[in-house]
C-alpha positions as CSV (number, residue, x, y, z in Angstrom):
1,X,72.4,111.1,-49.9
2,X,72.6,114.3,-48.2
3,X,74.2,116.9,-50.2
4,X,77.3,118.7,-48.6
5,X,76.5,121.9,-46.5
6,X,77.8,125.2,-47.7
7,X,77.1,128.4,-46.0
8,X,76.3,131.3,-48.9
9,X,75.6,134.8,-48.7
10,X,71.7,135.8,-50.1
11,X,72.9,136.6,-53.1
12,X,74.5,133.3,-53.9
13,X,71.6,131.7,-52.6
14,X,69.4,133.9,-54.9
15,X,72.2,132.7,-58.1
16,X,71.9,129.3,-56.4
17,X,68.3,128.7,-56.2
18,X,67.3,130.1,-59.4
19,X,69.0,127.9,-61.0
20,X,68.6,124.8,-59.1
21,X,64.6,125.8,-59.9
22,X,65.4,127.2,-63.5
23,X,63.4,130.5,-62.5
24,X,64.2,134.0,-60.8
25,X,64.7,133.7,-57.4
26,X,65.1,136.9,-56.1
27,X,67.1,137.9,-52.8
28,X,64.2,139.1,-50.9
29,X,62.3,135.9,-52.1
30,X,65.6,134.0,-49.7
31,X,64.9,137.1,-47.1
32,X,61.4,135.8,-46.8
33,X,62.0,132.5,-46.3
34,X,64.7,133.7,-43.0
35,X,61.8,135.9,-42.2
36,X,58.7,133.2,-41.9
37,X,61.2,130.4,-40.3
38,X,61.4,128.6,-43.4
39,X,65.4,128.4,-43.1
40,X,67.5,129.7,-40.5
41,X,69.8,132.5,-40.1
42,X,73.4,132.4,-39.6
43,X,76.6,134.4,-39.9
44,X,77.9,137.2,-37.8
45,X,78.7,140.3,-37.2
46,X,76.2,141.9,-40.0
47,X,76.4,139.3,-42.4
48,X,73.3,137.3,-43.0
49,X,74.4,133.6,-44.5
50,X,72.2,130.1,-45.4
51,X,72.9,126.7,-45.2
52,X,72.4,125.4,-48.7
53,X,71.3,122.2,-47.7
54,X,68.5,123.5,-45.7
55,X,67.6,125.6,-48.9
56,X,67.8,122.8,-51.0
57,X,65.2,120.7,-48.5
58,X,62.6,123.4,-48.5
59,X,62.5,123.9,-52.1
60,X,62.4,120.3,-53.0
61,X,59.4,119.8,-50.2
62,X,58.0,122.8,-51.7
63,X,58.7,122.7,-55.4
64,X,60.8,119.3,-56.8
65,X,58.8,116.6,-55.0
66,X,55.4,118.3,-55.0
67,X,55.6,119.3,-58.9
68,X,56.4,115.3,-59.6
69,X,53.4,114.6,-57.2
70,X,51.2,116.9,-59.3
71,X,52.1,117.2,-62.8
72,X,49.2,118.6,-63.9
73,X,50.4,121.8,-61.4
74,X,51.3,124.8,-63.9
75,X,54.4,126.6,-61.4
76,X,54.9,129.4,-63.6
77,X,51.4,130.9,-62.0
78,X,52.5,130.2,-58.6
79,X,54.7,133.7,-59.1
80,X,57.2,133.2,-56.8
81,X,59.5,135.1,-57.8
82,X,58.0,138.0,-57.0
83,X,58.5,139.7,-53.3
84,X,55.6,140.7,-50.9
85,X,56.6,144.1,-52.0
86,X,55.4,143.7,-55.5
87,X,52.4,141.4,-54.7
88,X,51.1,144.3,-53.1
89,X,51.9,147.1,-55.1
90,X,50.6,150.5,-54.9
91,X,46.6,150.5,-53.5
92,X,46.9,146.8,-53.6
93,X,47.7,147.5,-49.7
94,X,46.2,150.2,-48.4
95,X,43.8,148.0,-46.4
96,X,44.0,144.6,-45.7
97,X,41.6,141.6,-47.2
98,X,41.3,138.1,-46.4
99,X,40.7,135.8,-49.7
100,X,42.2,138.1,-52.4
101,X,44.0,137.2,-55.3
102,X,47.4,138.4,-56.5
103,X,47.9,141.4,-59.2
104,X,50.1,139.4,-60.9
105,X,47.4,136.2,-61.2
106,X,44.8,139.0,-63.1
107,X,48.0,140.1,-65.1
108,X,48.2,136.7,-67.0
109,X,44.8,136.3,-68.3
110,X,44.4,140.1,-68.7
111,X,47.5,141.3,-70.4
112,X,47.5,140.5,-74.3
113,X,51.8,141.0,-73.7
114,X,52.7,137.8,-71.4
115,X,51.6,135.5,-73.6
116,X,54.4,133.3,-73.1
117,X,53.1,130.3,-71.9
118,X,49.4,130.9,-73.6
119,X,48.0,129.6,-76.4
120,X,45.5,132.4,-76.8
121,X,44.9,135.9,-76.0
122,X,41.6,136.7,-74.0
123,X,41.4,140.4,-73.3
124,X,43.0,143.4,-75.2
125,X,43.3,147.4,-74.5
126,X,40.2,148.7,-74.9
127,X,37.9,145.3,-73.7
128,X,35.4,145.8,-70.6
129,X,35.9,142.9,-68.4
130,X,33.4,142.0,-65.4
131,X,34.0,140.8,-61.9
132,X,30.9,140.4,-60.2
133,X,32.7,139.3,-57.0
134,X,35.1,142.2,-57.1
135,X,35.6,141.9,-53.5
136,X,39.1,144.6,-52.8
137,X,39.0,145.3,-56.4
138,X,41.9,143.9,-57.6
139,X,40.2,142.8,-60.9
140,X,39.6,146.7,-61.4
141,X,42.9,148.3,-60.3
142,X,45.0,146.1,-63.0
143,X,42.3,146.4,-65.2
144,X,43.5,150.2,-65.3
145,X,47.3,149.3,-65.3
146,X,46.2,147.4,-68.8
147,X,44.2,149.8,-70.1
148,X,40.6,147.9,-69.7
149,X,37.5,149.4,-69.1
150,X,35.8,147.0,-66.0
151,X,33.2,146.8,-63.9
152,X,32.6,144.7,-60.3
153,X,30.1,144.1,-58.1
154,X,29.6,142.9,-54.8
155,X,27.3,142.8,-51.7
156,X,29.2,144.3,-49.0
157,X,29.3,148.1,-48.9
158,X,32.6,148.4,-47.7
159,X,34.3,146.4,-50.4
160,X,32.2,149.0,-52.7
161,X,34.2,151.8,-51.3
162,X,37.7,150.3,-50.9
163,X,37.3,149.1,-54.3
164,X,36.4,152.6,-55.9
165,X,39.0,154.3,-53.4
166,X,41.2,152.1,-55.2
167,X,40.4,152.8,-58.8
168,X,38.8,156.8,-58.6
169,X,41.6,159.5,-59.4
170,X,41.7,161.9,-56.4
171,X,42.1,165.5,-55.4
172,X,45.5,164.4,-53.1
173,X,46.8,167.7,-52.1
174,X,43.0,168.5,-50.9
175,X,43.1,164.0,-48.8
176,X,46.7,165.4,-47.7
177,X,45.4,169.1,-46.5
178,X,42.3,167.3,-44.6
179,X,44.3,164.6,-42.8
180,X,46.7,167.5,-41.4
181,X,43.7,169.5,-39.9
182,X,42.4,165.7,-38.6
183,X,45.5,164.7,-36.8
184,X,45.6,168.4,-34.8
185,X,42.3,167.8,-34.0
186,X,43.1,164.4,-32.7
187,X,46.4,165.4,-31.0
188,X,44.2,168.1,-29.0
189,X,41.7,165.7,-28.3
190,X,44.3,163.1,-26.9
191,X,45.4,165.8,-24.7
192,X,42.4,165.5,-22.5
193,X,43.0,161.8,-22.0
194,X,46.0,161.8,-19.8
195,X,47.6,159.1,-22.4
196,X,50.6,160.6,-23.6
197,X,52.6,160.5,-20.1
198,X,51.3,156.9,-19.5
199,X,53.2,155.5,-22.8
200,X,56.1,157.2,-22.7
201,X,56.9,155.8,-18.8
202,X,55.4,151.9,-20.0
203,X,57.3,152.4,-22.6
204,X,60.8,153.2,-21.2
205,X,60.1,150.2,-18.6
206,X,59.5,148.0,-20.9
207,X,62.1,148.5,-23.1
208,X,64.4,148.6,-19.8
209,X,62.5,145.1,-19.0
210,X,63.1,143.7,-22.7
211,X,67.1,144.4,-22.7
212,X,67.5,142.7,-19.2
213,X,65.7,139.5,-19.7
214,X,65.0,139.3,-23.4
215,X,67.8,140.4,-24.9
216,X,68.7,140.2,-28.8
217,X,69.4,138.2,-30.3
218,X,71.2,136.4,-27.3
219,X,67.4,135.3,-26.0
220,X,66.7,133.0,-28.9
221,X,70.0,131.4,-29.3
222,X,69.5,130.5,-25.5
223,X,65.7,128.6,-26.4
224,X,67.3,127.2,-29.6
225,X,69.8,125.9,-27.5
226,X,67.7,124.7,-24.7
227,X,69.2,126.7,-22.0
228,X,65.8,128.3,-21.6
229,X,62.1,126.5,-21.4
230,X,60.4,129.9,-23.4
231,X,56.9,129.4,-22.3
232,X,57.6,128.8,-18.6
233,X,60.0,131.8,-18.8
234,X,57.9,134.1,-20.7
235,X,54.7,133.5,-18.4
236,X,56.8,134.4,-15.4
237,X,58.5,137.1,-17.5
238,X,54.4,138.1,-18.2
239,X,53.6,138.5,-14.7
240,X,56.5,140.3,-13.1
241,X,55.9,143.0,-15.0
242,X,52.4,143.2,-14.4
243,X,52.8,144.5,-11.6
244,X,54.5,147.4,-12.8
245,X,52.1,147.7,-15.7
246,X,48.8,148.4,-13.4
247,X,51.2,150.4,-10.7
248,X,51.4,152.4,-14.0
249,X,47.6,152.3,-14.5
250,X,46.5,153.7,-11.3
251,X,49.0,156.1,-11.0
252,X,47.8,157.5,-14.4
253,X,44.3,156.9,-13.9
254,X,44.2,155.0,-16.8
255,X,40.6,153.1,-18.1
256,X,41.1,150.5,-19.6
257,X,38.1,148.5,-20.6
258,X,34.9,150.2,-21.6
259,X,31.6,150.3,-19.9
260,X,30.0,147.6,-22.0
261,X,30.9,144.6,-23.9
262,X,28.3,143.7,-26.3
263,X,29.6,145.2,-30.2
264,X,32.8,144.3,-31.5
265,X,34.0,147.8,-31.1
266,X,33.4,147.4,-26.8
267,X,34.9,144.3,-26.9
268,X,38.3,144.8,-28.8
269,X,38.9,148.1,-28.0
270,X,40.7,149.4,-25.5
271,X,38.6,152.6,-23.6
272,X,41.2,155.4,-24.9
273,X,41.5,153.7,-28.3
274,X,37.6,153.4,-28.8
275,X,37.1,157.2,-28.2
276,X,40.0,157.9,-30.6
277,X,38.4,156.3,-32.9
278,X,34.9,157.8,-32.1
279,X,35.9,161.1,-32.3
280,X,38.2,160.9,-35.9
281,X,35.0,158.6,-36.9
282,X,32.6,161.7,-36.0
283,X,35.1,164.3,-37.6
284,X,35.1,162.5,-40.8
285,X,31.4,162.2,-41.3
286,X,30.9,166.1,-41.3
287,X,33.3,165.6,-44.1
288,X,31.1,167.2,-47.6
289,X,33.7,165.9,-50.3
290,X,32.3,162.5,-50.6
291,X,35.8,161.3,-52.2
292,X,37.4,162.6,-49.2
293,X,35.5,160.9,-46.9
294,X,35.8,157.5,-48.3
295,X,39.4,157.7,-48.6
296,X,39.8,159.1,-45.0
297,X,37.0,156.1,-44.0
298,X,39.7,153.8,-45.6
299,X,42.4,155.1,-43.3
300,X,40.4,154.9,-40.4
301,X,39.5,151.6,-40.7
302,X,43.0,150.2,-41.7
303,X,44.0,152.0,-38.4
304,X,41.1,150.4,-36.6
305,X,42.6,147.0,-37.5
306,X,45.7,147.4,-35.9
307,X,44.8,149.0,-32.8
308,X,42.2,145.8,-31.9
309,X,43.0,144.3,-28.3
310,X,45.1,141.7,-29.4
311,X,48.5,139.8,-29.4
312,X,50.8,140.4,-32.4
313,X,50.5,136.5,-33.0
314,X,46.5,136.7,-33.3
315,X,45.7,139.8,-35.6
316,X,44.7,137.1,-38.4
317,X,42.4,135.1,-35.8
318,X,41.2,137.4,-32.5
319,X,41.3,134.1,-29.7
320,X,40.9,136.7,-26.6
321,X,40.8,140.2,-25.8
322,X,43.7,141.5,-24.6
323,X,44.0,144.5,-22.1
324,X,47.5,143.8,-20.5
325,X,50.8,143.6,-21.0
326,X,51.6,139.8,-22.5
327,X,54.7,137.6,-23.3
328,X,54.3,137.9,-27.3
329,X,55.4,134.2,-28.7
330,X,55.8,136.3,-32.4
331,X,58.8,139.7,-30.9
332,X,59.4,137.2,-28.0
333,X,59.5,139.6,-25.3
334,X,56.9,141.3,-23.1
335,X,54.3,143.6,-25.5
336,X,51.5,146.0,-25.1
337,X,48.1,146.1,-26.2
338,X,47.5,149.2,-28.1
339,X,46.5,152.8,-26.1
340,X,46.0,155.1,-28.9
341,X,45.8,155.5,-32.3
342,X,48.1,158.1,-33.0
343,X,50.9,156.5,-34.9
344,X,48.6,153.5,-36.8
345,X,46.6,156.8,-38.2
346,X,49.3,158.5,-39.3
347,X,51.4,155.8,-40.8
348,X,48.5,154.8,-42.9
349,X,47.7,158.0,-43.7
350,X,50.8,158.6,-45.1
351,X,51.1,155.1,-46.6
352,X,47.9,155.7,-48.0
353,X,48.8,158.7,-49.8
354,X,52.0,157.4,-51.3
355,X,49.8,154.2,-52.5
356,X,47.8,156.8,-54.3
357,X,50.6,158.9,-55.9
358,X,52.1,155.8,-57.1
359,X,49.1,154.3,-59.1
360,X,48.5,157.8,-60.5
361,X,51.8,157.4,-62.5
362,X,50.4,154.4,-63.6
363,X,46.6,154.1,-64.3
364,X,45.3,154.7,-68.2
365,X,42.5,156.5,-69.3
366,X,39.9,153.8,-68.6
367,X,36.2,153.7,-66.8
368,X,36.8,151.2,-63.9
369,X,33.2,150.9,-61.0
370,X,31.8,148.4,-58.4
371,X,28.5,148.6,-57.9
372,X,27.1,147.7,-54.6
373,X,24.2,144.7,-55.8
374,X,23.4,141.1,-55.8
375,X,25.4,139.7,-58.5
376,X,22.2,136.9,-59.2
377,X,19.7,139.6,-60.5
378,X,21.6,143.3,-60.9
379,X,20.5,145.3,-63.5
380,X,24.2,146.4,-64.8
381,X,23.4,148.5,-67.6
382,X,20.6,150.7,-65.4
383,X,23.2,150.7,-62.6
384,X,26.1,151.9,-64.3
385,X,24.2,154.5,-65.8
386,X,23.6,156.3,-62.4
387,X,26.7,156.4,-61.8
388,X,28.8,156.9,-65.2
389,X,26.6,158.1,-68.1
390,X,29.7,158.0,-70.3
391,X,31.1,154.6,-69.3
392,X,27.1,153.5,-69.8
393,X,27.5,154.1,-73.1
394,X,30.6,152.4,-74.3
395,X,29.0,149.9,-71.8
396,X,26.0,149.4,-73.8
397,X,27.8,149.5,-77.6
398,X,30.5,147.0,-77.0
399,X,29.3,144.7,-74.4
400,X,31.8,143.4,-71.8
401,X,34.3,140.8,-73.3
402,X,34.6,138.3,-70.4
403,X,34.5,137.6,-66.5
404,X,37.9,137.3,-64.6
405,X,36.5,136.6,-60.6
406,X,37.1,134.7,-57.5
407,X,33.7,133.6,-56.0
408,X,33.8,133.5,-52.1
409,X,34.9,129.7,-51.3
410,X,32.3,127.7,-49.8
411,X,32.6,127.8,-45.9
412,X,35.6,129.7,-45.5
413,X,35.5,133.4,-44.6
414,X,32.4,135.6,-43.5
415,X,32.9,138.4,-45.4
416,X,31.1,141.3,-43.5
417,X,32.7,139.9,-40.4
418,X,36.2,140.7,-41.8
419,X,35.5,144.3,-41.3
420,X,33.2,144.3,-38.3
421,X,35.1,146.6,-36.7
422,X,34.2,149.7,-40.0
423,X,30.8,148.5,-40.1
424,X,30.2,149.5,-36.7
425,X,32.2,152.9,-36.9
426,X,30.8,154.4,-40.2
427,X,27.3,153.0,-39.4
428,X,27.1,150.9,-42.5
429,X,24.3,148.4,-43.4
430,X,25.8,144.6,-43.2
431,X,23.8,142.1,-45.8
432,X,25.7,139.0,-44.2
433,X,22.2,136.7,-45.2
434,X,23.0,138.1,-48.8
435,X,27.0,136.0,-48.6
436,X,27.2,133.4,-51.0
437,X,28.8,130.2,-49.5
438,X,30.1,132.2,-45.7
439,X,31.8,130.4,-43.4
440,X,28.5,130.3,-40.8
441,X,26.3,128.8,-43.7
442,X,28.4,125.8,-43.1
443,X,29.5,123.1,-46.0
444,X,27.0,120.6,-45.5
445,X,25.0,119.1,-48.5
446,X,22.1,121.8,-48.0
447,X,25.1,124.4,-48.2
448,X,26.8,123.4,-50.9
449,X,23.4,122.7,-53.5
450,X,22.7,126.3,-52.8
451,X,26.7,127.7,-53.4
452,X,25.9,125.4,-56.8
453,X,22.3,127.1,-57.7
454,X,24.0,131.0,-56.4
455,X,26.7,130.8,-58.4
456,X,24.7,129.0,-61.4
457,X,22.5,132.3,-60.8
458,X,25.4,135.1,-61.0
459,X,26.6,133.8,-64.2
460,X,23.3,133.2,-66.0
461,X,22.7,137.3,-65.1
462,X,25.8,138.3,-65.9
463,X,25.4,136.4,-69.3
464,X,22.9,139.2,-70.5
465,X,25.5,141.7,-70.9
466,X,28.8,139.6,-72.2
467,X,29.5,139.3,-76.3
468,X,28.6,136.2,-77.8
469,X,32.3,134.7,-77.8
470,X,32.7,135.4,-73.7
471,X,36.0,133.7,-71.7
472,X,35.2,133.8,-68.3
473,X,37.6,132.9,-65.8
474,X,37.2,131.5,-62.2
475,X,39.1,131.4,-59.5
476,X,38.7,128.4,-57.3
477,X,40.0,126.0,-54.6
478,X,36.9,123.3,-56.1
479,X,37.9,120.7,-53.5
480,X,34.6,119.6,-53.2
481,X,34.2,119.6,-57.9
482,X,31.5,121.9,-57.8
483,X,32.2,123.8,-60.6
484,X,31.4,121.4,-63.3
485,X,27.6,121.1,-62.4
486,X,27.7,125.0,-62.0
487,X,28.6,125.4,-65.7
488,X,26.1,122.7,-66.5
489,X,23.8,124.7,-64.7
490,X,24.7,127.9,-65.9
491,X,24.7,126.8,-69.9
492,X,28.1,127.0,-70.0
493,X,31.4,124.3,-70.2
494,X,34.4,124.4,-69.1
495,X,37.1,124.5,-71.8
496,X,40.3,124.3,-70.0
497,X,41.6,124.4,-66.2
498,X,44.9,126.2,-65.2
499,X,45.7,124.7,-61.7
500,X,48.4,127.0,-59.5
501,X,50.3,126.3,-56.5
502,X,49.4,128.9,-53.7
503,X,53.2,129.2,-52.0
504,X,52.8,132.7,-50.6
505,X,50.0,132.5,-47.9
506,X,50.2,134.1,-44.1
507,X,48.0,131.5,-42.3
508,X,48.6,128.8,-43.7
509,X,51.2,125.3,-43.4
510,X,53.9,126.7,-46.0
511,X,55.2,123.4,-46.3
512,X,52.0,122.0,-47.4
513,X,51.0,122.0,-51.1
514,X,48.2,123.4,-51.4
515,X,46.5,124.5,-55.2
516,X,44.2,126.4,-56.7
517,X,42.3,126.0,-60.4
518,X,41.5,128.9,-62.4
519,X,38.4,127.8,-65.0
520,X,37.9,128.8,-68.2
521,X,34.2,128.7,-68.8
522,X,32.4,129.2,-72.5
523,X,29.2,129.2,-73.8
524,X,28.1,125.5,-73.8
């Protein structure tokens, strides 16, 4: 029987939820749900109201009937309650990173203070713990928070540097002084380019465009109620006013595609974009302070992301190059492909530096490194030497208490490809043959006896330098139950398995359960 519908404000549906769920629900945890389509919007002038009913359906597709489906499903590590904001606090978000866990996922097993629902604690102030995936370094940045010495590894030199950008203290007045003199530079630059002119006239014709025949929020109440077929009125929409877009073009002079299409960079790139980029990218490499230059890398590449030739809707996925004006299924109006990278650059760099100041008021006085290596055969103890005498020396005397890591999942992300676009500007060296389990390797049977043996391999190295009484934990989505014959493999067993619901994901079917095990692995 359906329940009654009740229209409630978001903070009675915040009251409301949490305790239908008997767990904080927060307001912007409701706001999130409008946001992604989950629930609708109503009310009216200002005032943002939910149907209760529709509420209660998502949460019980979500939470009620799943959890009776899959007892065995421990919800309190699905951290719902928690907003985007505070998934990805501080440096947690100054770039972005497909496959990376949540702060608050490390800040269970980690933290010797939310013990609530453990039976043990693994890790206390003081421990070193190892994440030989270390990927974005999220392993490392709570780490500090806790007041944990820790060390990661990985193969790909950019996750190296955003992972030590992350964790390194910084000179920030010096970052903040540096990006100043880089964005006059730019601005100058730009000036020869003929682009400023051209975006402020596209972009008082398309707002002009937008209000007339997308207005809102009149324009979606008219699809929802059928008045208007969206995809045959957007594509017409599209084309009308491409005829003022290249009208615009010529007039300007502007080029739009580059001279060759055979890098990443000439393929997504618009002409003015790429020689932005190119010329900030050059700037920075004359750059002496090493730390600067990373952290100003970092920037660069963030901004890089945003400003690919794309559709708002495909950011995650890159279907086709776009170098037109489009109807945009996600704003749902007529949008623009990026034409310079004036504002990404200078949001992030201000982002960036906020991100910064705010771990600063939190990080402890810990040793935190990732080591570019090959997790199967690195020499930790020589490496971390090089780098951090010191830190080699508590290193050496206490041993690293455990493991907390999320190895790459078999056949589901190409990790160097994620970034193409940095590798190319900063000139790095890709090791993509080095990937453990990529997404081009396949997940045949040939693929998935060599994920077993690679990640047998990493753990039987990383062995060498762990006290005797080690907890390592792992991170996996083991739909193919792999993991026991890695322990096996590795001398190790697994001693207990903490499966979470994964509720906050952008590319995924929200409505789908879908779960994750952490693996606690010992000494067999």
């Amino acid at each position: 029987m359906l329940m009654e519908d009740r229209f409630v404000s978001l903070k009675e549906a915040s009251t409301w939820a949490s305790n239908y769920l008997n767990k904080d629900i927060k307001i912007s945890n409701i706001s999130y749900l409008i946001q992604y389509g989950r629930i609708k919007k109503y009310g009216n002038n200002g005032k943002v109201l939910v149907s209760l009913r529709e509420l209660k359906e998502y949460y019980d597709k979500t939470y009620k009937i799943n959890q009776q489906k899959e007892e065995n499903i421990n919800w309190s590590l699905s951290f719902a309650e928690y907003s985007e904001a505070e998934r990805t606090k501080h440096v947690h978000r100054i770039h972005p990173y497909k496959g990376k866990f949540i702060p608050q996922l490390v800040e269970y097993f980690l933290d010797s203070h939310t013990d609530s629902f453990k039976k043990e604690v693994y890790f206390k102030a003081g421990d070193i713990v190892l994440d030989p995936f270390c990927g974005s370094g999220t392993t490392l940045v709570q780490a500090n928070e806790l007041g944990i010495h820790a060390v990661g590894i990985d193969i790909s030199q950019f996750n190296v540097m955003l992972s030590n950008v992350k964790v390194r203290k910084h000179d920030l007045t010096s970052i903040a002084k540096t990006i100043k003199k880089l964005t006059l530079k730019l601005e100058n630059y730009q000036n020869n380019l003929n682009i400023k002119d051209f975006e402020e006239e596209l972009q008082s014709k398309l707002k002009n465009f937008n209000d007339k025949y997308f207005p809102s929020p009149d324009f979606k109440r008219w699809i929802l109620e059928g008045r208007i077929k969206e995809q045959e009125y957007g594509l017409e929409k599209e084309k009308e006013f491409l005829n003022i877009y290249n009208n615009l073009v010529n007039n300007y002079k502007i080029k739009i595609k580059q001279n060759n299409n055979e890098t990443f960079l000439d393929l997504w790139y618009l002409d003015p974009v790429r020689k932005e980029l190119d010329f900030l990218a050059n700037e920075i490499k004359n750059i002496s302070d090493q730390d600067i230059k990373e952290v100003l890398y970092i920037i660069l590449s963030r901004t890089a992301r945003s400003c690919r030739a794309t559709t708002h809707s495909d950011l995650a996925t890159l279907k086709e190059p776009v170098y037109t004006t489009y109807y945009c299924k996600k704003h749902r109006k007529i949008c623009k492909p990026v034409f310079t990278i004036s504002k990404w650059w200078q949001y992030y760099a201000n982002d960036t530096l906020q991100r910064l100041a705010e771990f600063d008021k939190l990080r402890t006085n810990t040793f935190q490194i990732c080591l570019a290596g090959d997790s199967r055969k690195i020499d930790i103890f020589t490496e971390v030497e090089k780098q951090n005498p010191r830190f080699a020396e508590i290193l050496k005397k206490q041993k690293i208490r455990g493991i907390f890591t999320s190895p790459p999942y078999l056949g589901l992300i190409d990790y160097h490809e994620q970034h193409a676009y940095a590798y190319e500007i900063f000139g790095f060296e890709r090791k993509d043959d080095l990937e453990i389990g990529s997404l081009s390797k396949g997940i045949g049977k040939r693929q998935k006896e060599a994920y077993i043996k690679d990640i047998a391999e990493v753990l039987i190295n990383c062995k060498k330098y762990l006290q005797e009484d080690y907890n390592i934990f792992i991170v996996a989505n083991d739909k193919y139950n792999l993991y026991p014959k890695i322990a096996e493999l590795a001398g190790m067993k697994i001693v207990d398995e903490f499966k979470r619901p994964v509720l906050c994901r952008v590319e995924k079917n929200r409505d789908q359960l879908y779960s994750e095990s952490i693996f606690h692995l010992k000494e067999k």
